[in-house]
ROKE-126458 format. One record per residue (C-alpha): residue number from 0; residue in one letter; x, y, z. Coordinates in steps of 0.25 Angstrom, whole numbers. Each point is the difference from the previous one (the first is absolute). Layout:
{node NUM a {X Y Z}};
...
//
This chain:
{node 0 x {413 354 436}};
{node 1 x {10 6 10}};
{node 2 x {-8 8 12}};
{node 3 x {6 14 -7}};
{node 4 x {-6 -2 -12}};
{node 5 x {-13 -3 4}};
{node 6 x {-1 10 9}};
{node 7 x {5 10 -9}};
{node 8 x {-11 -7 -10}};
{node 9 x {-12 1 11}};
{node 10 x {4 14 1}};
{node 11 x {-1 6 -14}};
{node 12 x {-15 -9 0}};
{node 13 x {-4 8 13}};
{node 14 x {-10 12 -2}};
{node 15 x {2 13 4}};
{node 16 x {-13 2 6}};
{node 17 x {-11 -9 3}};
{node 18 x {-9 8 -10}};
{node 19 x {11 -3 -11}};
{node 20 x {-6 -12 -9}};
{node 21 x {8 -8 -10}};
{node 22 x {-1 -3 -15}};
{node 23 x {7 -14 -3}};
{node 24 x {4 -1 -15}};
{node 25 x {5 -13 -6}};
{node 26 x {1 -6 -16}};
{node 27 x {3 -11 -8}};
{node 28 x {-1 -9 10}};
{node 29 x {5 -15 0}};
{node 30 x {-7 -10 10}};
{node 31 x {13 -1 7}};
{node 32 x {0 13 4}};
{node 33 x {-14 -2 7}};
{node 34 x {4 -4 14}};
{node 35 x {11 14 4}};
{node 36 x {-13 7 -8}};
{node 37 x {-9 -5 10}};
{node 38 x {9 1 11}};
{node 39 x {4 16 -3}};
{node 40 x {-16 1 1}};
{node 41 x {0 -5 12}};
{node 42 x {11 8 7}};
{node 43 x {-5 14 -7}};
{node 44 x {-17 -2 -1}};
{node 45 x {-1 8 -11}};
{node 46 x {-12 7 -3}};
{node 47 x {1 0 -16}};
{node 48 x {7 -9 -9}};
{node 49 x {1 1 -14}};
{node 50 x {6 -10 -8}};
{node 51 x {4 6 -15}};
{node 52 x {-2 -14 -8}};
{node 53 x {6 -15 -4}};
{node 54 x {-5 -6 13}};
{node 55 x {5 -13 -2}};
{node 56 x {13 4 -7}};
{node 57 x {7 -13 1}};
{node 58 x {-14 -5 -10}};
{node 59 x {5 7 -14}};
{node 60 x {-15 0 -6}};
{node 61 x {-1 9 -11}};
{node 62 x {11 -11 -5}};
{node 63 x {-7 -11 5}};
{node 64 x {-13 -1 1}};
{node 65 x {0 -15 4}};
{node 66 x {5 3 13}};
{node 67 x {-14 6 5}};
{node 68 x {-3 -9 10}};
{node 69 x {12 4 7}};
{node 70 x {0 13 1}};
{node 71 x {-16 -1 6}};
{node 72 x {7 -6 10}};
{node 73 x {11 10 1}};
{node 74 x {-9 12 0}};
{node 75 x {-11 -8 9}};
{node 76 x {13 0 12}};
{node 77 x {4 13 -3}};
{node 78 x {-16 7 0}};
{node 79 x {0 -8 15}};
{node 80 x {12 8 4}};
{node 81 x {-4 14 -6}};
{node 82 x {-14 -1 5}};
{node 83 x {4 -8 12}};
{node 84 x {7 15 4}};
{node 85 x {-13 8 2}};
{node 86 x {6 11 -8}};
{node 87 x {-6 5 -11}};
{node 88 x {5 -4 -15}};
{node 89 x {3 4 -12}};
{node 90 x {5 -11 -12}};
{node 91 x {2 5 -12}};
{node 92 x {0 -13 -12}};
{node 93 x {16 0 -4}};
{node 94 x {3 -8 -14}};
{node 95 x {2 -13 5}};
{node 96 x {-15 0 7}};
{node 97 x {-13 -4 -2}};
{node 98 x {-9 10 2}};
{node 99 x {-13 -9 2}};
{node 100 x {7 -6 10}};
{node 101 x {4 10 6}};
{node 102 x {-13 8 2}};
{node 103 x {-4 -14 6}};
{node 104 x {9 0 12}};
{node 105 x {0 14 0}};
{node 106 x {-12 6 0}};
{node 107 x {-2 13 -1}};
{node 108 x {17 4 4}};
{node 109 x {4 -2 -18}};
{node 110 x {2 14 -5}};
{node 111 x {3 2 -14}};
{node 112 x {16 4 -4}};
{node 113 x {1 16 1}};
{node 114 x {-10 1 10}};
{node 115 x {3 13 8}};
{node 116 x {-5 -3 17}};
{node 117 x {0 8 9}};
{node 118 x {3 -3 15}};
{node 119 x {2 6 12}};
{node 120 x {1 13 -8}};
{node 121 x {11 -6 -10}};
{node 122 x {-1 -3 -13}};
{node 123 x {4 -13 -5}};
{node 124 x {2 -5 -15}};
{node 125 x {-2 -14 -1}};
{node 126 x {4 -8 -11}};
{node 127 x {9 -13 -6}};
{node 128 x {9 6 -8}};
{node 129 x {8 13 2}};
{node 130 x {-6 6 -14}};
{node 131 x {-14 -2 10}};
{node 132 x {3 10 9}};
{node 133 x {11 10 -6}};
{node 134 x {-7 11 -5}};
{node 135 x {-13 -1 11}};
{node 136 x {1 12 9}};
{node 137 x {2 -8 14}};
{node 138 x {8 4 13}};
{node 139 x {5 -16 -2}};
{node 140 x {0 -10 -13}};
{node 141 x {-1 -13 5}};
{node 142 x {3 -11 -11}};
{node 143 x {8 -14 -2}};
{node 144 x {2 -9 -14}};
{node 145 x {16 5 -2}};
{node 146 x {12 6 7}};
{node 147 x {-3 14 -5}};
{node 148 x {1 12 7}};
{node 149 x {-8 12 -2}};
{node 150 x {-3 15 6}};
{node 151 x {-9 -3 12}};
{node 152 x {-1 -15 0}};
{node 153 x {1 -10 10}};
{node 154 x {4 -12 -8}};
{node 155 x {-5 -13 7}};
{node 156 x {7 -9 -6}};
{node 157 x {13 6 3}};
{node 158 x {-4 1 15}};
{node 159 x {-13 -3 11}};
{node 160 x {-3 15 2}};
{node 161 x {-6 5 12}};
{node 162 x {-7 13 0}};
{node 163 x {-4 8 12}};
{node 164 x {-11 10 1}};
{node 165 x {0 11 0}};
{node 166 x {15 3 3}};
{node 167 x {2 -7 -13}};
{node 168 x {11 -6 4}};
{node 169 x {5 -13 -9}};
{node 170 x {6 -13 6}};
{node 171 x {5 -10 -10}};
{node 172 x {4 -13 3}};
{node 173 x {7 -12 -8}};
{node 174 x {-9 -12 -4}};
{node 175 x {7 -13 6}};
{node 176 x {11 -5 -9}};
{node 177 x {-2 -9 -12}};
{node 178 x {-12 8 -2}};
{node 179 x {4 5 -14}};
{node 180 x {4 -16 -5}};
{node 181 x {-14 -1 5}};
{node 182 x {-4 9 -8}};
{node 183 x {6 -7 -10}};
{node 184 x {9 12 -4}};
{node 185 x {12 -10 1}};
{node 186 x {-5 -12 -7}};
{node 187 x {-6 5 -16}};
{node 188 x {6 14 1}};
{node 189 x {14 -6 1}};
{node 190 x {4 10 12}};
//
């Protein structure tokens, strides 16, 4: 990346102050996208990260159900990443998870689709899909699953969002390319 960008980049992650704290927000996320995840963790230390779902995105489960072993594997490096992090988590189960798995390697950070949370003195709605969390009263409605955009989102699929609290001021930033073939958005969906 040419000097100028990233240190117009480094700029847009700095806090304002040092009491200023930082919600990181991601979705729908393939294994090749685990790396810059890890690495925008370890230039921004964020203090909460919420992931809305479909942790192992490249790993179409809910289709098939034979490729398990895999995505253990997939959520076992990204759970070292997350809680690697020392912030606090909030996973919500998307529609290509496993929930037993998930409360496995998660603990006690799965919350339940249309869970309202409140940190720092904001309200967040968390769910997979943006029907989860369009009608919740929430200052921001956290979700992933498709490329919809709704009144009050934050949709992580579209973007890595970055919250900062209190000022509530909102960061996004692009996945690394290829990540929607990853996904798999190019291959069975004919895009």
């Amino acid at each position: 990346m040419p000097a100028m960008l990233e240190f117009l980049r480094r700029k847009r992650l700095r806090r304002e102050n040092e009491d200023e704290k930082a919600l990181l927000h991601i979705s729908d996320t393939p294994e090749r996208a685990y790396p810059r995840i890890a690495q925008l963790i370890d230039e921004l230390h964020p203090e909460y990260i919420v992931h809305t779902g479909d942790l192992v995105d490249n790993i179409k489960l809910e289709r098939r159900p034979d490729l398990k072993p895999l995505y253990v594997g997939g959520v076992r490096k990204l759970a070292r990443i997350l809680k690697g992090s020392g912030a606090e988590l909030y996973v919500v189960p998307g529609n290509e998870d496993d929930l037993e798995i998930l409360k496995e390697y998660f603990e006690g950070s799965v919350v339940e689709p249309g869970t309202v949370v409140e940190i720092e003195g904001v309200k967040f709605a968390l769910g997979h899909k943006p029907e989860e969390v369009a009608r919740l009263d929430a200052d921001f409605r956290l979700y992933g699953h498709n490329f919809e955009v709704i009144p009050g989102g934050l949709n992580g699929l579209r973007s890595i969002n970055i919250v900062f609290l209190p000022s509530r001021r909102v960061v996004k930033i692009g996945y690394p390319p290829g990540t929607d073939t990853h996904r798999g958005y190019k291959l069975w969906r004919g895009l």
